[in-house]
N, CA, C and O atoms as a GROMACS GRO file, in nm:
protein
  248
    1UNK      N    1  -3.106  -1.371   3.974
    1UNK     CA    2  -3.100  -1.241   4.034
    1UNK      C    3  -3.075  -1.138   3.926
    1UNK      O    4  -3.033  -1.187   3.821
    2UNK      N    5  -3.090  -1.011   3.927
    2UNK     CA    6  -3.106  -0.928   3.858
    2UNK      C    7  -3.039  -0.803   3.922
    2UNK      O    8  -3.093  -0.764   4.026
    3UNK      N    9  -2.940  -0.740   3.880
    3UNK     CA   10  -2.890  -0.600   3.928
    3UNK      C   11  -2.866  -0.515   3.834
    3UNK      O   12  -2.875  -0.553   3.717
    4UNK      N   13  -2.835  -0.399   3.859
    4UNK     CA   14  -2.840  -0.283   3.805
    4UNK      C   15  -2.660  -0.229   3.738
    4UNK      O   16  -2.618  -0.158   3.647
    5UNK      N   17  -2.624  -0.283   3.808
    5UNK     CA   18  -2.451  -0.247   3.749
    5UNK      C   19  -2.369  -0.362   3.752
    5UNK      O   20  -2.403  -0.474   3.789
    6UNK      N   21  -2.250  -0.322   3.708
    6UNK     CA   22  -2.190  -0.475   3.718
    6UNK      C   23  -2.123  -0.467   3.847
    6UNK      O   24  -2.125  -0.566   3.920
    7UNK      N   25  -2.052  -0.341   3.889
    7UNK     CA   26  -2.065  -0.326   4.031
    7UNK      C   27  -2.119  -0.453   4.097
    7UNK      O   28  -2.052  -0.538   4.157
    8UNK      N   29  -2.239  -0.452   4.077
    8UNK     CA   30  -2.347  -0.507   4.155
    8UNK      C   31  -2.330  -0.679   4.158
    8UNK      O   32  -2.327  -0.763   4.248
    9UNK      N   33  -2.324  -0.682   4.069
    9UNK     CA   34  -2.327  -0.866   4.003
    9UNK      C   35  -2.172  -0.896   4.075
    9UNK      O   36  -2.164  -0.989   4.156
   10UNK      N   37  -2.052  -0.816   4.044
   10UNK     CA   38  -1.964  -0.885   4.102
   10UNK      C   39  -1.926  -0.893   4.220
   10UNK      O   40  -1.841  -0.972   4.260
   11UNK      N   41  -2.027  -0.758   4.331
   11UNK     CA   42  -2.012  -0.766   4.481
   11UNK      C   43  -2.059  -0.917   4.526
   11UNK      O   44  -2.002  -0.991   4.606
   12UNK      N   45  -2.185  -0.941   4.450
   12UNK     CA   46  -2.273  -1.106   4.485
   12UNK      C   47  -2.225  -1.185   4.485
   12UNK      O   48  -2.238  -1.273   4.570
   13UNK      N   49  -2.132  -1.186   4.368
   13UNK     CA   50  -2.069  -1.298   4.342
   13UNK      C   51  -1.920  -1.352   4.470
   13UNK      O   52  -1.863  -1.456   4.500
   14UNK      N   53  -1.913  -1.187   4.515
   14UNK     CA   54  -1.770  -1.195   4.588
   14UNK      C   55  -1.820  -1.233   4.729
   14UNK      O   56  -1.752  -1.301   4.805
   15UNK      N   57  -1.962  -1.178   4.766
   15UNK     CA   58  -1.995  -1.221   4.890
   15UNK      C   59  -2.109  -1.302   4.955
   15UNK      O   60  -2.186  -1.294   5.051
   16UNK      N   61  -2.065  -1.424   4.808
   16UNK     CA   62  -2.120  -1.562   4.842
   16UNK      C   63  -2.321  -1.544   4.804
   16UNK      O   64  -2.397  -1.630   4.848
   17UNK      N   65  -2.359  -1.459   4.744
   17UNK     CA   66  -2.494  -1.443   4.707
   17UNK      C   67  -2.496  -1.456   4.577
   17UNK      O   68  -2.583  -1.387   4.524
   18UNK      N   69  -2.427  -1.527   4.498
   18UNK     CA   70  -2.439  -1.612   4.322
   18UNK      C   71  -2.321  -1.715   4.350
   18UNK      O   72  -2.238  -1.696   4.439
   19UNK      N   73  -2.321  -1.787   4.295
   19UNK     CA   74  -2.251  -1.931   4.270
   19UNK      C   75  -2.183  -1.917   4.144
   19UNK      O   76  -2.072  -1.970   4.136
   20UNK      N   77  -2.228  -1.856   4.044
   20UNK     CA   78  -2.189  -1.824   3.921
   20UNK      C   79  -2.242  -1.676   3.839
   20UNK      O   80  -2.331  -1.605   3.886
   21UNK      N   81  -2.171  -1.648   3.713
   21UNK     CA   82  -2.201  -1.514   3.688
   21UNK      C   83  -2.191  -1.539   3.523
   21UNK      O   84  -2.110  -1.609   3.462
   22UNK      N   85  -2.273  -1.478   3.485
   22UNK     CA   86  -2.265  -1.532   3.317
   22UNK      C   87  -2.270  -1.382   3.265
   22UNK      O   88  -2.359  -1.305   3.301
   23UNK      N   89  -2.158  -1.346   3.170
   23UNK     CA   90  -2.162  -1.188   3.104
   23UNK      C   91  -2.060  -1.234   2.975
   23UNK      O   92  -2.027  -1.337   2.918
   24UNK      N   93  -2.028  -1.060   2.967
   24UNK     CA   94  -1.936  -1.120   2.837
   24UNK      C   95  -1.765  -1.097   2.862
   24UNK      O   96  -1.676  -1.038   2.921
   25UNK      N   97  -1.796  -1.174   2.784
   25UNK     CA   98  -1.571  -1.258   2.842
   25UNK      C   99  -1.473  -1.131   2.882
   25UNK      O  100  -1.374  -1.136   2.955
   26UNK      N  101  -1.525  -1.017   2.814
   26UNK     CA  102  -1.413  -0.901   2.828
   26UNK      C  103  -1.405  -0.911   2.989
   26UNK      O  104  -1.315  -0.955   3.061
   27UNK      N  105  -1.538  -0.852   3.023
   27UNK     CA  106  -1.520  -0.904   3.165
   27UNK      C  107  -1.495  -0.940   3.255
   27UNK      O  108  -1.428  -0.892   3.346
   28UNK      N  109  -1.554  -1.046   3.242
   28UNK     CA  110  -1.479  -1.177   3.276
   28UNK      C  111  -1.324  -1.249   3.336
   28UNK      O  112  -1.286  -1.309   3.436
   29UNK      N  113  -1.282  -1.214   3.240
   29UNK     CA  114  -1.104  -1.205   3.209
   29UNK      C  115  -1.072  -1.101   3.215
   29UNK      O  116  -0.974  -1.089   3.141
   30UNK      N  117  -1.094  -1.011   3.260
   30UNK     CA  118  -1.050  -0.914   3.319
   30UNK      C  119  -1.092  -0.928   3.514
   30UNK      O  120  -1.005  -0.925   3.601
   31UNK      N  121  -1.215  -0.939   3.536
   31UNK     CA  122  -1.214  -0.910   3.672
   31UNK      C  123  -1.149  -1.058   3.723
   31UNK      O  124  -1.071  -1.047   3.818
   32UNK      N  125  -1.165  -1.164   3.683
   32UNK     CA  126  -1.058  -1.295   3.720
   32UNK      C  127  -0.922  -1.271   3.727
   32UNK      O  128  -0.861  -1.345   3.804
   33UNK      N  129  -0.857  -1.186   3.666
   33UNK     CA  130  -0.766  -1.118   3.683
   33UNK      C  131  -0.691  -1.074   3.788
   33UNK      O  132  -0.585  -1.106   3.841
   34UNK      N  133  -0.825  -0.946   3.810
   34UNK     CA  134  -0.772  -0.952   3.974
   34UNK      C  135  -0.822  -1.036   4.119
   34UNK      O  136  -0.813  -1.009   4.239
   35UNK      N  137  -0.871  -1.132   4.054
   35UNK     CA  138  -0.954  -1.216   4.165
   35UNK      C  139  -0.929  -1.353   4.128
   35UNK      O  140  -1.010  -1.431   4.079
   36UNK      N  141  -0.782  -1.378   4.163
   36UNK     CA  142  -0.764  -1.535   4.124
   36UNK      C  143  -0.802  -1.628   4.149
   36UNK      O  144  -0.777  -1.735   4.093
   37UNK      N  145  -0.905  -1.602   4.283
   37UNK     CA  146  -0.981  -1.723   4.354
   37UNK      C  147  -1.112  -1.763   4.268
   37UNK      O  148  -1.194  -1.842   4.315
   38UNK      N  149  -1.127  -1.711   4.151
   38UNK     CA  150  -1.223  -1.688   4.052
   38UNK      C  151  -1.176  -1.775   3.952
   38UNK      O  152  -1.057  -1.800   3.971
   39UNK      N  153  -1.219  -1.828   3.859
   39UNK     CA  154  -1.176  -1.911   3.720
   39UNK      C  155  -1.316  -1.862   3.651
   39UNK      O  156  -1.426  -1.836   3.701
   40UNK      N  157  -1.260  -1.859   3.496
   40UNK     CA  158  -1.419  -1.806   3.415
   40UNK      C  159  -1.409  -2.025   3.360
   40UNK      O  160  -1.307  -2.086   3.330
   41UNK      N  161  -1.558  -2.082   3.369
   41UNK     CA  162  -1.562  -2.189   3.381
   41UNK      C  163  -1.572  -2.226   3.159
   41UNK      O  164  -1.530  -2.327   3.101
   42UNK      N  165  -1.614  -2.152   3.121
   42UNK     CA  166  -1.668  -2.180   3.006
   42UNK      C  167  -1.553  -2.082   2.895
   42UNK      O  168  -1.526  -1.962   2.904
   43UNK      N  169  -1.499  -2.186   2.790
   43UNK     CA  170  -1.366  -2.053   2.775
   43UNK      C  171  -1.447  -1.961   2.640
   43UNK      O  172  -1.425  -1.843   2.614
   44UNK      N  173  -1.546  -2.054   2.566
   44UNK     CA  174  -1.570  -1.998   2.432
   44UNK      C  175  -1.745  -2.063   2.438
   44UNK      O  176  -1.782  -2.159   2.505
   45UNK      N  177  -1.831  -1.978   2.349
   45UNK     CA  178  -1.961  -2.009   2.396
   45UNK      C  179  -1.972  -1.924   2.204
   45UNK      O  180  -1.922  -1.818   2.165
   46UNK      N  181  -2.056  -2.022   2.132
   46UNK     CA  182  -2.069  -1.981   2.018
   46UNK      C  183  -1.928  -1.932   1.910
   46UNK      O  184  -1.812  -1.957   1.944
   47UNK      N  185  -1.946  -1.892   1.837
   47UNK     CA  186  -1.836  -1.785   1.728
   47UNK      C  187  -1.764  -1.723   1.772
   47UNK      O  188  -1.786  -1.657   1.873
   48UNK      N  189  -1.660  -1.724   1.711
   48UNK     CA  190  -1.558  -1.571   1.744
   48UNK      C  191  -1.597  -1.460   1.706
   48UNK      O  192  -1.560  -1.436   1.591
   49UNK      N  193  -1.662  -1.373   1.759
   49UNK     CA  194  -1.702  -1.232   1.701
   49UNK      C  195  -1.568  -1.148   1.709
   49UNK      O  196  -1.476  -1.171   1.788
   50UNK      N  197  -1.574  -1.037   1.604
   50UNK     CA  198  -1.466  -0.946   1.640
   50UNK      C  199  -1.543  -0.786   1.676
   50UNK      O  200  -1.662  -0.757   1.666
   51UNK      N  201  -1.472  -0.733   1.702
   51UNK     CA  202  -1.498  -0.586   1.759
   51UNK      C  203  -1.441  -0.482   1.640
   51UNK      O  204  -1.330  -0.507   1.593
   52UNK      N  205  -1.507  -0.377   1.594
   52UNK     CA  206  -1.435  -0.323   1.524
   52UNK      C  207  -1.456  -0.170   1.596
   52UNK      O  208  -1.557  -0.106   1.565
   53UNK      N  209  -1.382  -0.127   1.670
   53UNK     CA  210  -1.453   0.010   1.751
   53UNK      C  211  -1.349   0.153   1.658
   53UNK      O  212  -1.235   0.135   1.614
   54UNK      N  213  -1.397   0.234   1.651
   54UNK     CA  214  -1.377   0.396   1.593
   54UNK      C  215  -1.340   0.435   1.658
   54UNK      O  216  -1.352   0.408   1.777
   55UNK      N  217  -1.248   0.554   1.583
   55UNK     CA  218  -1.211   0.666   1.679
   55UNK      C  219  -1.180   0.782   1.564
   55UNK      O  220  -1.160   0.771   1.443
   56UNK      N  221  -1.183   0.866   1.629
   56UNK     CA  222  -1.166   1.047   1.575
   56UNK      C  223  -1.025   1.021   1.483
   56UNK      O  224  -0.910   0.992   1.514
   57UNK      N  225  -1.102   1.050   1.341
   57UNK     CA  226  -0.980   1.080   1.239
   57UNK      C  227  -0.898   1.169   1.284
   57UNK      O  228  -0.932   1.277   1.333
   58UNK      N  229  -0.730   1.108   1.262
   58UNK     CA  230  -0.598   1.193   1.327
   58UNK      C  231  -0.564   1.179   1.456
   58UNK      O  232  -0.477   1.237   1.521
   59UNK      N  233  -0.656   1.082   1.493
   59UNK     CA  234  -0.562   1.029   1.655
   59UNK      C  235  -0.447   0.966   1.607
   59UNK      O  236  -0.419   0.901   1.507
   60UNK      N  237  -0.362   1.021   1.751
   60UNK     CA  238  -0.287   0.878   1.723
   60UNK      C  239  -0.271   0.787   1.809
   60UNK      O  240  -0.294   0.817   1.926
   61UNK      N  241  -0.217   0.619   1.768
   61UNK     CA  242  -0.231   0.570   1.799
   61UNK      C  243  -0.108   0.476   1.899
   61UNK      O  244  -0.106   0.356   1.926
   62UNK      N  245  -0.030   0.568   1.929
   62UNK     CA  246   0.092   0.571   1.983
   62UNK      C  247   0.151   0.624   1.984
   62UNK      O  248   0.256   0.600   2.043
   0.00000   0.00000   0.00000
């Protein structure tokens, strides 16, 4: 199946129209979170990538 938001993918999943949901872990572990009747089945899939994200010189950061 194919949808347009993730909205979308996780309504299916909640009302029995996917069996499973494959994205990326942030996700994942996050919406399992609040949906404990959920388990993410697969814990690590390839490498550890890291994230390196930016932000506006002179924020701060606490």
């Amino acid at each position: 199946m194919k949808f347009d938001s993730k909205t979308q993918q996780f309504n299916a999943l909640k009302n029995d129209r996917g069996v499973a949901l494959a994205d990326d872990n942030s996700y994942l572990y996050a919406w399992v979170k609040n949906h404990p009747k959920y388990t993410v089945g697969i814990k690590t899939l390839g490498p550890n990538q890291f994230i390196a994200p930016g932000i506006k010189k002179g924020t701060s950061l606490c």
